[in-house]
C-alpha positions in Angstrom: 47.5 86.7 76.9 47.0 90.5 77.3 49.1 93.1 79.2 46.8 96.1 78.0 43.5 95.7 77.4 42.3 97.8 74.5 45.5 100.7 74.9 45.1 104.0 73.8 48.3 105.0 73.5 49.5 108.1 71.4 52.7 106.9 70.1 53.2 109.2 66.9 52.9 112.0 69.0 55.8 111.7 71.3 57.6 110.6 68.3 59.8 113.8 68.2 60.7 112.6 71.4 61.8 109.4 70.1 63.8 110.8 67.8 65.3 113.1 69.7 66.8 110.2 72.0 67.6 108.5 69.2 70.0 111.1 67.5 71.7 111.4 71.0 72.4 107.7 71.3 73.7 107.8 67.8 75.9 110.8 68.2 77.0 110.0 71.4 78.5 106.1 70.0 79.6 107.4 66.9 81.8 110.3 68.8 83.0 107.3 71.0 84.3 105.5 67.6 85.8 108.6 66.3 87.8 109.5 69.8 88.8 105.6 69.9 89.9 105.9 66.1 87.2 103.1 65.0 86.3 99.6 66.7 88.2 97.6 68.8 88.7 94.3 67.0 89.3 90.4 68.3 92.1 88.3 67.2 90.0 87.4 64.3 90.5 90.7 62.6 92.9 92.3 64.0 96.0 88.9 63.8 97.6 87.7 66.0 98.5 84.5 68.0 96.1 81.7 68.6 97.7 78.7 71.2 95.7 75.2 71.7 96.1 74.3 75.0 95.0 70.8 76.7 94.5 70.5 80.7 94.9 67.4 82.8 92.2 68.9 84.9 89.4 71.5 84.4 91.0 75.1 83.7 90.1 77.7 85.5 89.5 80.0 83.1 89.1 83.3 85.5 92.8 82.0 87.0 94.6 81.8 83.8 93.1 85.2 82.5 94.4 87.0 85.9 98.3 85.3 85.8 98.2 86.3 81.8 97.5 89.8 83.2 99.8 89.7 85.9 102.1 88.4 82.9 101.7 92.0 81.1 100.1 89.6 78.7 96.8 92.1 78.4 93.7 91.7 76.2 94.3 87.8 75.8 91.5 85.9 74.4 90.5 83.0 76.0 87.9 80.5 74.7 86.5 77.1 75.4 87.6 74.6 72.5 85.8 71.3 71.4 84.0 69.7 74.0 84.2 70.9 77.5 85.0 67.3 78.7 87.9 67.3 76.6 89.5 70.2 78.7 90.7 72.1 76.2 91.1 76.2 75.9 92.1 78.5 72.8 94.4 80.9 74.1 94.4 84.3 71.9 97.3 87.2 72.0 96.8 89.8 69.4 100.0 91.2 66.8 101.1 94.1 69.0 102.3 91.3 71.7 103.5 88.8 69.4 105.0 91.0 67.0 108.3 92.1 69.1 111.5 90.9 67.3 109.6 89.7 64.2 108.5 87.0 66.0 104.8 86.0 66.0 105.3 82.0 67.7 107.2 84.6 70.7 103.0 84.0 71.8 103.9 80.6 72.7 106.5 81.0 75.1 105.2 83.9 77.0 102.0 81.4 77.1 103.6 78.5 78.4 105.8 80.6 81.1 102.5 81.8 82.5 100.6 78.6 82.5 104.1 77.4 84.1 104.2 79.7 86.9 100.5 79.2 87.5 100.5 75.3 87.7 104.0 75.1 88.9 107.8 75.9 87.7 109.2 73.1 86.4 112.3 71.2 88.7 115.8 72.3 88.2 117.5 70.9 85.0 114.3 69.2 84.1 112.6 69.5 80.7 108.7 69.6 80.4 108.0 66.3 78.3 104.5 67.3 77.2 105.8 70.3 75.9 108.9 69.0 74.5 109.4 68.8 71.0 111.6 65.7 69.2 114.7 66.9 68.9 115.0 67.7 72.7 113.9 64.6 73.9 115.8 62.8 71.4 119.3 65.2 72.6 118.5 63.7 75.9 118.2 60.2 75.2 121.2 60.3 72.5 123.4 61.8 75.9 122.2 59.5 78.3 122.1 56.3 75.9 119.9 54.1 78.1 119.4 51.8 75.5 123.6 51.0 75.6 123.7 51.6 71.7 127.0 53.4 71.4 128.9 50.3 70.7 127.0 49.7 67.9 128.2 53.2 66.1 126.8 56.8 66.7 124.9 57.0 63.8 123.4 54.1 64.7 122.2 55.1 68.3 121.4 58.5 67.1 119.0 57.4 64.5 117.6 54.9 66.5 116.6 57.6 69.6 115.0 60.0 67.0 112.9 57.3 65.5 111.9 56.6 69.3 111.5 60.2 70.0 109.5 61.0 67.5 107.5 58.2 68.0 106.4 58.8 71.7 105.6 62.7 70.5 103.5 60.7 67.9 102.3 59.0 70.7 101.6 62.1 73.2 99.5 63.6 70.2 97.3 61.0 69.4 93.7 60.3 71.0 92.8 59.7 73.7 95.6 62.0 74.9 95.7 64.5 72.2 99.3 66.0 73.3 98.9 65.3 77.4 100.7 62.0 78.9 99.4 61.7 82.3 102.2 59.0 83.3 105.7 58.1 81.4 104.9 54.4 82.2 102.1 54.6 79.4 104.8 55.1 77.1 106.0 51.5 77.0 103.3 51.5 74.7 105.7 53.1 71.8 107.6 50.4 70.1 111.2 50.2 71.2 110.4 52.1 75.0 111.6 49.8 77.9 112.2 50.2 81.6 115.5 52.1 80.8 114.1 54.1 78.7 111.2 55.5 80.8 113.9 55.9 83.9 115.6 58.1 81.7 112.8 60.2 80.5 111.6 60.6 84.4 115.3 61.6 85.2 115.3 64.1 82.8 111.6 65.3 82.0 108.4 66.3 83.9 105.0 65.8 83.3 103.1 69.2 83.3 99.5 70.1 83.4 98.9 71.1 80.6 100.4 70.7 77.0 100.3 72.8 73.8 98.9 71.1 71.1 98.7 73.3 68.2 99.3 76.7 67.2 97.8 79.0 64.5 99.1 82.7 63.4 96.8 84.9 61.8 98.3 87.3 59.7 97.0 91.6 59.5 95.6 90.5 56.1 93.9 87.4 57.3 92.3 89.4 59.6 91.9 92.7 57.5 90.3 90.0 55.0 87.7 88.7 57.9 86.6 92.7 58.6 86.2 93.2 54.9 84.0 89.6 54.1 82.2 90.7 58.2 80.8 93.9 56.7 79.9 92.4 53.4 77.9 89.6 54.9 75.9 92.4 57.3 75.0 94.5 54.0 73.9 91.8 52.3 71.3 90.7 55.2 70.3 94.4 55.0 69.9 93.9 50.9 68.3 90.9 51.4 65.7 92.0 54.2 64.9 95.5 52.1 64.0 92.9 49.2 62.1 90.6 51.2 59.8 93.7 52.5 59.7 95.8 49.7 58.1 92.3 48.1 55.6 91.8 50.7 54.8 95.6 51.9 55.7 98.0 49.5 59.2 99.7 48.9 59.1 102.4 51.8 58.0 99.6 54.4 61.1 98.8 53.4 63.1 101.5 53.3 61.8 102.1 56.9 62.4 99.1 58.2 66.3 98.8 56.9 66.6 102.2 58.3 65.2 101.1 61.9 67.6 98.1 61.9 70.7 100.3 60.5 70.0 102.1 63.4 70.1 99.6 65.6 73.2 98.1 64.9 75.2 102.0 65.1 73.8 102.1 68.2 75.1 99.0 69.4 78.5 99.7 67.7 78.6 102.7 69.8 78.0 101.3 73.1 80.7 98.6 72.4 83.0 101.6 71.9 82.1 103.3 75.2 82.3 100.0 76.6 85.8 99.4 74.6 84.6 95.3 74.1 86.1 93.6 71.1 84.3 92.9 68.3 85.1 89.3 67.3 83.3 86.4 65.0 81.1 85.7 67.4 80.1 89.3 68.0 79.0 89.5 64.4 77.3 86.4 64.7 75.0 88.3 67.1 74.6 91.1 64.8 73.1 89.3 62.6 71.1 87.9 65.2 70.3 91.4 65.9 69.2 92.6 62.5 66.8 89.3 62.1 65.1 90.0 65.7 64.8 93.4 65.0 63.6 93.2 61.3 61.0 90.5 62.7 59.8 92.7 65.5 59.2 95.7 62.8 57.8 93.3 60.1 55.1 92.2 62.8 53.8 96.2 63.4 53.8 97.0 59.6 51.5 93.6 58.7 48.9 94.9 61.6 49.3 98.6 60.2 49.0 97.0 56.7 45.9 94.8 57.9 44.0 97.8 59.4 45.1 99.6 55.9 42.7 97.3 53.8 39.7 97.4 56.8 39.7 100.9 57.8 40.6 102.6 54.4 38.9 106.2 55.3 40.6 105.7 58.8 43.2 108.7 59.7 46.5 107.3 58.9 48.1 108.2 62.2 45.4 106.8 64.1 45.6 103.7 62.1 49.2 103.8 63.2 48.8 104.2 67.1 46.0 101.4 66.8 48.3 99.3 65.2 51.2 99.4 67.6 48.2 99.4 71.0 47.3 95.8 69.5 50.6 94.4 69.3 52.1 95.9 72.6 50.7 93.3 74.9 52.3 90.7 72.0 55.9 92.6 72.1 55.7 93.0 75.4 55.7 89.0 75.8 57.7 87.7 73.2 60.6 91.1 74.1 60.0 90.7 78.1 60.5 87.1 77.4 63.5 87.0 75.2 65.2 89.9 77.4 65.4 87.5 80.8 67.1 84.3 78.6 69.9 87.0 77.0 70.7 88.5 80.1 70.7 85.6 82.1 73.1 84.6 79.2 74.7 87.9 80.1 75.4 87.6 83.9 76.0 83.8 84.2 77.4 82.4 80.3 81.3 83.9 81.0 84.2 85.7 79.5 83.8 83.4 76.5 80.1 84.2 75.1 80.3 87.9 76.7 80.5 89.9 73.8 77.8 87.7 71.7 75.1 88.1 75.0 75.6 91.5 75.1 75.1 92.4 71.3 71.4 90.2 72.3 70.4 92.3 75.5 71.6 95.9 73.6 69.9 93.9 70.6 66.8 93.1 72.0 65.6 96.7 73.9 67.0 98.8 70.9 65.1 96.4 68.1 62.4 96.4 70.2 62.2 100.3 70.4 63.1 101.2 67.1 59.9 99.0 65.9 57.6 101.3 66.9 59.7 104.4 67.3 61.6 105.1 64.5 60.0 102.5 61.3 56.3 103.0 62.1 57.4 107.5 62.2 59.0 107.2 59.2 56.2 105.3 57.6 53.9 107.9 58.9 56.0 110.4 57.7 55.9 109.0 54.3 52.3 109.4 54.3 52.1 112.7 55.3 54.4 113.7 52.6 52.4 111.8 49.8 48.9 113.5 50.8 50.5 116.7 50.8 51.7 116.6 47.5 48.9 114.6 46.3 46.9 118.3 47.5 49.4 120.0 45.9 49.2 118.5 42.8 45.3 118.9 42.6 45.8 122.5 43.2 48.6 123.4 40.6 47.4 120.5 38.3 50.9 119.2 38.4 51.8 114.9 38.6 53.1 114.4 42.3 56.5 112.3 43.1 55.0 110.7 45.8 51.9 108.3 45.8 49.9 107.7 49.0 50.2 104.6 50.7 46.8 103.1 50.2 44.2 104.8 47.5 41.3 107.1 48.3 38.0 105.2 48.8 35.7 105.5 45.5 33.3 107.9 45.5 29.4 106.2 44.7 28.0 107.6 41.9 25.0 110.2 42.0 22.3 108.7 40.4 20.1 111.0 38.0 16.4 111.6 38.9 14.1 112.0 36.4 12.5 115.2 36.3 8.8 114.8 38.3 10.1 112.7 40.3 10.1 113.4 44.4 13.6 111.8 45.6 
């Protein structure tokens, strides 16, 4: 399928143009990072509090962000964990509002008084069982003593309620209910839970709609750790890329095309920055989708430039260039165009959760797209030019030049001798 048929197309000569709106995308981002004093970082790098949460029902997930803010808990991180059936959400709350009295598990309270006030405050002198750890349940059960074991010796009835308590938060964890009871009558399952012992526990405890199952901290140097081993997996994709070119071009294919996708991804920093989103695991996993998309887009111009190379060897070089990129636009334009409406789709309609990774792809995909043509294939070009130049130079002031052309000048044929009396 063809867009254009047979384009003629000068891009090399509005490449000062290109160039020129590159440099004022660049500068503009990078002065956003500078007056932002660098990146704004995710959990994952920057530490913080991560809470498992389980639902009875389907969270809302736009409902819990907005009570978290109305909480003053800003900036919290909210993602869908294991399967969506499951019901299950990773609530994140960076170090600045976990840290305050040394406390980083403080997270977990202010998280469980929000989801409490959304879903309901719990009844007066009750205690949330979901929530509850052992030793409250087991306090409750030791007061109350539905079981009738004081007669047998306090030890004896206190033991015997923290074996049971721990066994019905042993209970609560396990699958299928993974820290949520839905009813107290399913623990008569636990060994040594009657009647009376379930009337207590509904006497004294609530069953809530949600339940924390698990809680992480990660630590500044965790996360200062992650941002260090981030970066170093991005260079080496660059490293790896330049080597991969360099083997099947030659070195300032290369060179250009590492340049093009280091461009890309500043660029895309930048607009983060103006846009002040975090930058989280799954944001660099788009950058590296990024830098593959982009490197394959450039790698696609510079084998048609290199195919024309070896057919059209007395060809004008920035002709061959222009021709080049005119035969693959309707192709970009299909496989870009195409790629643009699944990302942003994935944009406008995949949520909170995958925001940051969809946007990396729809910056991703117009800026890789672009830089193909106008910044790798210029600085190829410009390459070239340099090389003749001081190939002419050289010839002149009989002097070896640094730079080698691209492609070698075509043989001259031989002038064959004519014997003498003889008419050519």
């Amino acid at each position: 399928m063809e867009f254009f048929h047979n384009p003629q197309i000068d891009w090399m000569g509005k490449k000062k143009y290109f160039i020129t709106v590159s440099v004022i995308l660049l500068v503009v981002g990078i002065t956003s990072i500078i007056l932002h004093r660098g990146l704004a970082y995710g959990i994952d790098f920057r530490g913080g509090t991560l809470v498992y949460v389980k639902f009875a029902h389907k969270p809302e997930i736009d409902g819990i962000r907005r009570q978290l803010d109305r909480e003053n808990l800003h900036r919290a991180t909210l993602v869908t964990y294991d399967a969506g059936s499951k019901n299950e959400i990773m609530i994140g709350l960076d170090m600045r509002t976990t840290a305050r009295q040394n406390a980083l598990d403080a997270g977990k309270q202010d998280i469980v008084k929000a989801l409490n006030n959304l879903y309901g405050t719990a009844p007066t002198g009750k205690l949330d069982f979901n929530n509850a750890n052992p030793s409250q349940i087991a306090d409750r059960l030791i007061v109350d003593d539905p079981l009738h074991l004081a007669g047998k010796g306090v030890e004896v009835a206190q033991n015997t309620y923290v074996q049971m308590a721990e066994a019905m938060v042993h209970f609560r964890t396990t699958p299928p209910r993974e820290g949520l009871v839905a009813d107290f009558g399913e623990l008569v399952e636990v060994a040594g839970v009657n009647n009376q012992v379930v009337s207590d526990l509904k006497n004294n405890f609530y069953l809530s709609q949600f339940s924390v199952f698990n809680t992480q901290i990660v630590g500044p140097k965790v996360g200062a750790k992650l941002r260090e081993q981030a970066m170093y997996v991005v260079l080496a994709g660059l490293a790896a890329m330049l080597l991969y070119v360099w083997f099947r071009f030659e070195l300032v294919f290369g060179v250009a095309a590492i340049i093009a996708t280091f461009h890309d991804v500043v660029i895309t920093l930048g607009i983060f920055s103006i846009l002040n989103k975090d930058i989280s695991l799954t944001v660099i996993a788009a950058f590296l989708t990024l830098i593959g998309y982009s490197m394959n887009d450039t790698i696609v111009t510079f084998d048609r430039i290199r195919e024309n190379m070896h057919l059209n060897k007395r060809e004008n070089f920035r002709d061959l260039v222009n021709r080049s990129i005119n035969q693959v636009l309707s192709r970009t334009i299909l496989t870009s165009g195409l790629t643009f409406i699944a990302v942003l789709a994935l944009y406008l309609f995949g949520g909170e959760v995958i925001h940051g990774f969809s946007l990396v792809l729809v910056v991703g995909v117009i800026i890789g797209t672009y830089s193909s043509f106008a910044i790798a294939s210029p600085l190829v070009l410009a390459w070239e030019d340099r090389a003749r130049k001081s190939t002419l130079g050289s010839s002149k002031m009989s002097v070896a030049s640094p730079a080698a052309p691209l492609r070698p000048k075509a043989k001259e044929r031989p002038v064959k001798k004519v014997p003498a009396g003889v008419r050519r």
